[in-house]
N, C-alpha and C positions, 0 to 999 in steps of 0.2 A: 242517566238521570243527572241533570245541571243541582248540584247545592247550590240554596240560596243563604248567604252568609248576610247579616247586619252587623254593623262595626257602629259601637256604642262608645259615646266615651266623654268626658270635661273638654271643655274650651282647652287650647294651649297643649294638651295631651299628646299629637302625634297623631291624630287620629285622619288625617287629608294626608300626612306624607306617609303613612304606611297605607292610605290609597291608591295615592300616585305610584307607590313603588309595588304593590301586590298587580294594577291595571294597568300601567303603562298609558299609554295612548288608545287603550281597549276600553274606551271611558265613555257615556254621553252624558248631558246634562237636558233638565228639562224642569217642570213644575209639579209639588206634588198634586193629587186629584182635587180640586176647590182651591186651591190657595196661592199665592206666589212664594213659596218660601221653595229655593232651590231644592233638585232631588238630583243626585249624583247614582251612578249605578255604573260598573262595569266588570270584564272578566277577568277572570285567571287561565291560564293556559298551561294545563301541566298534562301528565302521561297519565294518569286515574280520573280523567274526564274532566269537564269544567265546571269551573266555579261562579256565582254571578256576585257578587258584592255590590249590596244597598250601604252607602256611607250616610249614616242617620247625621242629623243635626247636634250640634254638641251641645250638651245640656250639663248639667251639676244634678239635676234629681229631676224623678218620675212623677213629681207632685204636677198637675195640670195648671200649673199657674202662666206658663206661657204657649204659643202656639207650637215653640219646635218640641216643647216635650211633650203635647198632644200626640206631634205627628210624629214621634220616636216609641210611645209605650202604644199608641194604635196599631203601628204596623207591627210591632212585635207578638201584639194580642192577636189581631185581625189577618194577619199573614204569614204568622207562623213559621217563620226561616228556621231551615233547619238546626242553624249555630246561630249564636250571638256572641262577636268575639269584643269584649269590653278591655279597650284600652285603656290603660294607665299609666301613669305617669309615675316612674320607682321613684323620685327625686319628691314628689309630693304623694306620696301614697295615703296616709290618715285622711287625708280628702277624698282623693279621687274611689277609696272606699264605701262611701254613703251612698254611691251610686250603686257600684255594685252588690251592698247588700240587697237594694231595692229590686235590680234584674234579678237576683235571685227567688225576690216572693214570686215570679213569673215564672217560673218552672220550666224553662226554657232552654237546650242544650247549651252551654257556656264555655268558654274557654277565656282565659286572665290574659291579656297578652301583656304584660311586665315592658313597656318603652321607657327607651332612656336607660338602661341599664350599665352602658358606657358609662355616665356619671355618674352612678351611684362608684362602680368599682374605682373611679378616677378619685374620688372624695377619701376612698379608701375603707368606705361602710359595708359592709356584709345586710346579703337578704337569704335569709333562707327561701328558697323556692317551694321546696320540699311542706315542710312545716306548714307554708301559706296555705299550697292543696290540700293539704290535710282539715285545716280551718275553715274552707269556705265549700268542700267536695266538690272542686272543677280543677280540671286541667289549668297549672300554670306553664308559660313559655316566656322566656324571657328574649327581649328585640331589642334592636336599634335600628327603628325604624329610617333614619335619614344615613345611616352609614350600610342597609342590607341587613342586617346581621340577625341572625335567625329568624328569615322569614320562611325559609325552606322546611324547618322544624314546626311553626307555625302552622303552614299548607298541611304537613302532612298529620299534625293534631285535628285539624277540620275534616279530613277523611275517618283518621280513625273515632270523632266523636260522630259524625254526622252516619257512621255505617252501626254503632254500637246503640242508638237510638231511635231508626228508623227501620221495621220490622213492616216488612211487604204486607199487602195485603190487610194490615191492622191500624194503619196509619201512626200517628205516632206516641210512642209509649209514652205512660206518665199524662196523656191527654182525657181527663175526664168525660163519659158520655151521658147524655142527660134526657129523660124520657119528654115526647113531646108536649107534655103537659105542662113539665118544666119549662121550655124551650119558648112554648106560646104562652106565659107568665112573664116570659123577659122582651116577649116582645109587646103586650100588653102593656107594660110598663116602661116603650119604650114611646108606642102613643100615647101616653099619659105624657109625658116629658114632655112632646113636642108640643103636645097640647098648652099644657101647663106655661110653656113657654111662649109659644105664639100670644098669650093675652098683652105679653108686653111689647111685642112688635119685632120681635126679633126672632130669627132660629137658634136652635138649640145648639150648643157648644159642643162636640165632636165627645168632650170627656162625658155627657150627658146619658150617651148612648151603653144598654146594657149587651155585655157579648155574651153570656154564660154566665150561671151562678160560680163556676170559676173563677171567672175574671171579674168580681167585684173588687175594687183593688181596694185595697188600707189607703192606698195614698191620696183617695178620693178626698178623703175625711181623716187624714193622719193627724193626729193629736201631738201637740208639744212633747208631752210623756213620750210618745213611740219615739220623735223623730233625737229627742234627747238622750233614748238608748241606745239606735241605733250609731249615734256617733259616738255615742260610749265603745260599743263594739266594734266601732272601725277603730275607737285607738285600742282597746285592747289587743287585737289582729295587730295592729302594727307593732306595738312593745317587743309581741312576741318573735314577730318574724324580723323586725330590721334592727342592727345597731353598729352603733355610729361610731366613727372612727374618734381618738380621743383630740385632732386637731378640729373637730366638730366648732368647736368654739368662738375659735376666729370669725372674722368676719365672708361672707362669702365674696365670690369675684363681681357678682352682681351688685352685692350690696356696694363695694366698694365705686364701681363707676356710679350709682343710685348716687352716690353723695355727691359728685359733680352733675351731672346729667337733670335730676330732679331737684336742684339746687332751690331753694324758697325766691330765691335774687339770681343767677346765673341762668336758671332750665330755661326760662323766656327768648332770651339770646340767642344761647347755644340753637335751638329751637329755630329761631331764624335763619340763623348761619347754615346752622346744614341744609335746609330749603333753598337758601339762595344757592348758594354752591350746587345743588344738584342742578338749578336751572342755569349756572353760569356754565358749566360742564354740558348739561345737554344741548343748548344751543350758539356754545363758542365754535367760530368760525374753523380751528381746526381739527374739531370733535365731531357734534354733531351736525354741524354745518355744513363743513365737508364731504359727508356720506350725504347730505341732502341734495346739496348741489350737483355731485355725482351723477343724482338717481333723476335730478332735472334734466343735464344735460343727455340722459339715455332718453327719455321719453320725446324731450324737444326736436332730438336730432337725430337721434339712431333709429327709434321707433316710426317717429316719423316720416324719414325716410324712406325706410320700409314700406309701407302703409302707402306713400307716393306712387313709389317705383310701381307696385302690385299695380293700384289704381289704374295708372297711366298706362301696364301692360294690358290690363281688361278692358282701357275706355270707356272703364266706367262715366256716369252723368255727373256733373259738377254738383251737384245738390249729395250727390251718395261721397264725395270726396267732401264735403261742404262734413256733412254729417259725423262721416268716421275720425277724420283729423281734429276739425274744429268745436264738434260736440261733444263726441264718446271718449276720443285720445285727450282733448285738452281738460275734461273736464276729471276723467277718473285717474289720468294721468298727472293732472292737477294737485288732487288729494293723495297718490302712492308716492308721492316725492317726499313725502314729511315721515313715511313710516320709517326711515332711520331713527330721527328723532324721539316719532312716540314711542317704539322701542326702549331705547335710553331713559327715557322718562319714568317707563313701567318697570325695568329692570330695580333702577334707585329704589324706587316707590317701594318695590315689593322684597328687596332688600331692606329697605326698614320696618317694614311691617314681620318678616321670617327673623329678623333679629331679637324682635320684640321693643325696638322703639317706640313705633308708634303707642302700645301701650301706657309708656312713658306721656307722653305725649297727650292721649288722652287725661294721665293724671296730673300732670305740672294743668292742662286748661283750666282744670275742674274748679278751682276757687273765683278766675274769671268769670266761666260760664254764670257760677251761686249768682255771683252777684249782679249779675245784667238779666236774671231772670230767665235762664235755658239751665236743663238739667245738663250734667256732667255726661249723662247717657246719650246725649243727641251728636256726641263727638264722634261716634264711631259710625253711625252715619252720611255725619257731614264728610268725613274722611274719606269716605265710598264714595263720596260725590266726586271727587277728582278723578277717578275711573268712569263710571258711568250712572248717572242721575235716576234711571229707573231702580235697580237695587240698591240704590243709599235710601230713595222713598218709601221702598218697599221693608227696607231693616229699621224702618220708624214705628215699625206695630211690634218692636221688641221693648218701647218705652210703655209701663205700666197707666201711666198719667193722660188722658185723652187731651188732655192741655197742652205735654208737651208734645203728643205725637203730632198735633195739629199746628203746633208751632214749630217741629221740627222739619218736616213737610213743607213748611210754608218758604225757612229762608235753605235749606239745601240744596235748591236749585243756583243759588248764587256761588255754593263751589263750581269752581271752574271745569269741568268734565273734559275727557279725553277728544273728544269731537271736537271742541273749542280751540283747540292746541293749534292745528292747522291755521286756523284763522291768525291766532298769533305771530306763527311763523311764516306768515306769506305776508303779511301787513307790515311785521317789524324786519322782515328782510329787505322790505321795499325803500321805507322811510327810514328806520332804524339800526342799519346795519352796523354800527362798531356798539351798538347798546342791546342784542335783540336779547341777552339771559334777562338782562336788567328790566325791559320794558316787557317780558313777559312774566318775568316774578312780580312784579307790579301788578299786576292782570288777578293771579291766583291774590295774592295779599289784598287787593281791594274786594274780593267776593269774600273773602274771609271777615275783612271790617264791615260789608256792609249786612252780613252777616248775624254779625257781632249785635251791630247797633240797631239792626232789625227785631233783633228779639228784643234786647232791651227795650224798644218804644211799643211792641206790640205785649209784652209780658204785663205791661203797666194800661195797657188800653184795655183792647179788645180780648184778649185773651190772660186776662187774671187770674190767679191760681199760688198755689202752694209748691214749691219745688219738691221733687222727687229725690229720698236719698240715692246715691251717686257711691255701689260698690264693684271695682275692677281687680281682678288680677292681674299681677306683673310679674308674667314670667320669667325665667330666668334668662339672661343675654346668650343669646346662640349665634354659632357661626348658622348662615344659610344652607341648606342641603342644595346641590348644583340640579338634580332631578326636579325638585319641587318647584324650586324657581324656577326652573324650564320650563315646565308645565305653567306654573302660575303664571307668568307673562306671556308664552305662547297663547293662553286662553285670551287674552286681550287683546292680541295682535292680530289672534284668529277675527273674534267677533269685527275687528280694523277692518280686518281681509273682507271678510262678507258685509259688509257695508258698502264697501268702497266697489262691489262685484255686484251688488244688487241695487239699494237704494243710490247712490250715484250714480251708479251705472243709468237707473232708469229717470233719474232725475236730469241728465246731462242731456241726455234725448230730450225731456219734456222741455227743459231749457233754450237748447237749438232751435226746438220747435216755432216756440212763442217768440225769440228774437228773431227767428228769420221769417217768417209770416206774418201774415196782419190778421183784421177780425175777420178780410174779403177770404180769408186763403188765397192769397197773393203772395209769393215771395218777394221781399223788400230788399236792397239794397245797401237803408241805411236805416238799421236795427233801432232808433228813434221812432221810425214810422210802426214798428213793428208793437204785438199785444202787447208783450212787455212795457215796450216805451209808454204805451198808453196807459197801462195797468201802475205803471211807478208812478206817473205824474200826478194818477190820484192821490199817492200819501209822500209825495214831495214836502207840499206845506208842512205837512207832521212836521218830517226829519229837516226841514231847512234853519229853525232857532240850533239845532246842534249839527251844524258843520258841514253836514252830509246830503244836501239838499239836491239829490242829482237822482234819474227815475232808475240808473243802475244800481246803485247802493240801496235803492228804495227796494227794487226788486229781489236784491241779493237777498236781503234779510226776511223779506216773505219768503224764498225758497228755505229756506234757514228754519223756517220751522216744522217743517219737515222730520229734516237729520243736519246738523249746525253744519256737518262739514259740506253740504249746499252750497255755503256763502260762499268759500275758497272757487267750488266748480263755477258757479256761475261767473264770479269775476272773473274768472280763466276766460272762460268762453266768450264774455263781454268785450275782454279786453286780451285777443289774443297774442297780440306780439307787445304785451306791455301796454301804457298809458297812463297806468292807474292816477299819474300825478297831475294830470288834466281835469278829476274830480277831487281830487283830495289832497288836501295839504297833511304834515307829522300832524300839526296840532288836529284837525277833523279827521284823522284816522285813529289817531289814540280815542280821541270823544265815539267813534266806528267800535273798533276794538271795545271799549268800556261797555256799549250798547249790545254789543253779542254778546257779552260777558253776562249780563244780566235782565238780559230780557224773558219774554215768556221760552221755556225748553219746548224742544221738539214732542212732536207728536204722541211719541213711543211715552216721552216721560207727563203729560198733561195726562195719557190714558193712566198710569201709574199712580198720578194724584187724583184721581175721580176714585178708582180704585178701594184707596185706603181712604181718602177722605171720606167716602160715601153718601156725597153731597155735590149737588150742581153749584149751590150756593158759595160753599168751604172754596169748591175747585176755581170757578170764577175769581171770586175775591182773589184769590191764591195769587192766578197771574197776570189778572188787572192788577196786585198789587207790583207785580215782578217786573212788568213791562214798564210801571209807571214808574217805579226806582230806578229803571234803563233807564228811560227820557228824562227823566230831573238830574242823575249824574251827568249824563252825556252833555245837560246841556250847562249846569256847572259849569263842568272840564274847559267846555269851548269856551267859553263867553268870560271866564276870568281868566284863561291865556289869554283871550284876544284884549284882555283892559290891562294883561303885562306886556301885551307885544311880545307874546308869541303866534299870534297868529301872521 
């Protein structure tokens, strides 16, 4: 029989690296049932059978005020794992307590897993372990999660509570059973709800539903009184079980960089600097440049080659050589030449975020955000955005304010996303090569201004409202665990890989196609006469006030919305042995560059905004507003270089 384990626990807790380190690569991702909020699940592999581990959403309390702590005290209700191992944090424990008294009104087999213990003993504070189990009746274990260190002890507390609670045959103890008359009163009342709910046009909220006269939870309707005891009794719990060493006093090592780093006058700066510097580092010529160029010169010549020679032994038809070099190899070949870089890129990235910077980061914004009319909450968001635009959308139904979710949704698509990154570095390798850090932090810093000045104009218009209080924890500064990071940037690299294997892969095809055929199905010669060439010259005019009035650049940017990294394959393939400077000057490739930057997102992310927006109306506006900030920057850019004479 597989235990099913749930891993409970606060933001910041430790609660994704003692996944990573319990699953390994024994991991999938997916959505939970109705919603987009990610659902993580994977196994253990030990000698007493295997384990399955659901990694819940991290939450601070069981109160139904948001959707992850719906789908964290549902599944605990409704599916019954046979442990619930609730992580916490020894270094904050009086907090991360309030949770756990609350898994406890769920009756639910429990075990404390005590992370972070390394520092507490490093501080030189004592926890009685002992005393704790004594106070809460669950198994404590004390871990560090990111160094290994008692997960072994861990594992085998999950055996021994998951055998000492589950009694064959009787299903599981401690589980109240309830006559059907009971049974058909909660379900009675559970068509009442929906009822009662549909008159206002909406379905009924997931907390609405009753599972058992058991599970009526307190925290439906938790009262001030209750929730003011219960933190009375997380500090009592703590007094008794933790005390602090008498250097307690000093200031911590956190707080001490906190005074430079969140500086009132300095944090802005600094802020900058480190951003530029990761991009100067990621795409200086003997860094990640070099690993790029590398991985051009394998596809261009080595691959290719390859790919020849075969051809040439098979005789094969010039159309099937036409296809495999010049559409599949140039185009997907195109886009795996940059994955050094996006690497580099995800590593930094995800190194400040496992440090706890970005936190930081979030909190030096927040007085900006106040005052241009975007809540402090839409940071962590927009931040996702630089990874990938459909979960920065989707972590916009964590703002309580339908004001700001709908403003935050709207300019997020202006962070610059991981797809977009190629474009930069094939554009600015061409035109820009002793500048490409600089003209690509340029890129990320204008989606962030325009951003900025998006809400600001839309906070005062169309979307008025009252700002939402803006509260974050800042945890403490940690070195990065080498596992988690691994994983954490292998998943993006992954998702890289499978893009570049499927959606380019089959885009590069459709692209070959349309340039080398016309509407007769006739093979053309000279890819002008071809759909494409036809298909560009209708939005020619558009793009010719900004710089790029050519039906290749026309067409790139239709395939582009697709998957962005599109634009890259098809100028490959458009323009196989080079050219590009025959349509494009520096100045109309930046005005290029600017317009991918901020035009409508790909496909993947428009469905992501209809989604949450839950409007044809919202989603339209959304990216007629997006495309229309494209075209009015783009054509800025151009037309006052061109009155400096840089054009």
């Amino acid at each position: 029989m597989s235990i099913h384990v749930a891993l409970v626990g606060n933001p910041n807790s430790g609660k994704t690296t003692l996944f990573n380190r319990l699953t390994g690569t024994r991991q999938s991702t997916g959505n939970w049932p109705g919603v987009t909020v990610e659902k993580k699940v994977g196994t253990v592999r030990h000698s007493n059978g295997g384990i399955t581990v659901i990694d819940l959403p991290g939450i601070y309390s069981l109160s139904p005020y948001s959707l992850e702590e719906t789908i964290t005290r549902n599944y605990i209700v409704d599916e019954t794992p046979h442990v619930v191992i609730n992580i916490i944090d020894a270094t904050n424990l009086e907090r991360n307590l309030y949770l756990t008294l609350q898994l406890k009104k769920l009756g639910r087999p429990m075990i404390l897993a005590l992370n972070m213990m390394d520092e507490i003993l490093s501080h030189g504070d004592q926890l009685d372990l002992r005393r704790l189990s004594e106070l809460l009746n669950v198994p404590v274990v004390a871990i560090s999660a990111k160094k290994g260190e008692g997960i072994d002890d861990l594992i085998d507390t999950v055996y021994q509570v998951s055998r000492s609670d589950f009694c064959p045959g009787r299903g599981r103890r401690g589980r109240r059973r309830f006559g059907r008359r009971t049974r058909s009163a909660c379900g009675d009342l559970n068509l009442h709800c929906r009822a009662h709910m549909s008159q206002y046009g909406s379905e009924p909220a997931e907390t609405t539903r009753i599972h058992d006269p058991a599970v009526i939870h307190p925290f439906d309707a938790e009262t001030e009184q209750e929730t003011e005891a219960m933190y009375r009794r997380a500090a009592e719990i703590h007094d008794q079980v933790l005390k602090h060493s008498h250097q307690r006093g000093a200031l911590s090592r956190s707080d001490r960089i906190d005074r430079v780093l969140t500086h009132r006058i300095w944090s802005i700066p600094i802020f900058l600097i480190v951003m530029f510097t990761v991009f100067q580092i990621t795409f200086h010529e003997n860094v990640g440049g070099r690993l790029t160029e590398w991985l051009d010169i394998f596809f261009s010549e080595t691959v290719t080659s390859w790919f020849t020679s075969w051809l040439t032994a098979a005789a094969a038809p010039a159309w099937i050589e036409s296809l495999l070099i010049g559409g599949i190899l140039q185009g997907v070949g195109g886009i795996l030449m940059f994955l050094p870089q996006i690497t580099l890129l995800f590593i930094f990235l995800s190194v400040l975020e496992d440090t706890g910077y970005m936190a930081r980061a979030a909190f030096i914004t927040d007085k900006i955000f106040q005052r241009l009319g975007l809540s402090g909450r839409s940071f962590i968001p927009m931040m996702m955005g630089f990874g990938c635009t459909v979960p920065a959308v989707m972590a916009a139904r964590t703002l309580d304010s339908e004001r700001d979710r709908r403003l935050t949704i709207i300019i997020t698509p202006f962070m610059s996303c991981g797809a977009r990154m190629p474009i930069y570095a094939f554009i600015a390798g061409i035109f820009f090569t002793n500048q490409k850090g600089l003209v690509t932090f340029s890129m990320y810093l204008l989606g962030i201004v325009i951003a900025i000045l998006s809400a600001f104009v839309l906070s005062r218009t169309v979307l008025k409202g009252e700002d939402a209080p803006f509260l974050i924890e800042l945890p403490p500064y940690r070195i990065p665990d080498g596992k988690s990071l691994f994983m954490h940037v292998w998943d993006k690299v992954k998702d890289f890989l499978i893009r570049a294997g499927t959606i380019i892969f089959a885009m590069s095809i459709v692209v070959w196609f349309l340039q080398s055929f016309s509407f007769s199905l006739k093979q053309v010669a000279d890819s002008a006469s071809s759909m494409f060439g036809q298909i560009g010259r209708i939005v020619v005019p558009v793009l010719k006030p900004l710089g790029f009035g050519s039906w290749q650049a026309a067409v790139a940017l239709l395939t582009g919305l697709i998957a962005k990294e599109s634009v890259v394959a098809t100028l490959e393939i458009l323009f196989p042995g080079g050219g590009l400077e025959s349509v494009f000057t520096p100045l109309s490739a930046y005005a290029f560059m600017v317009f991918t930057l901020l035009y409508m997102p790909c496909m993947a992310a428009f469905g992501a905004i209809k989604r949450e927006m839950n409007s044809w109306k919202w989603t339209l506006a959304a990216v007629g507003y997006q495309t229309g900030i494209a075209w009015l920057m783009s054509f800025i850019i151009f037309q006052a270089g061109r009155l400096i004479g840089l054009g």
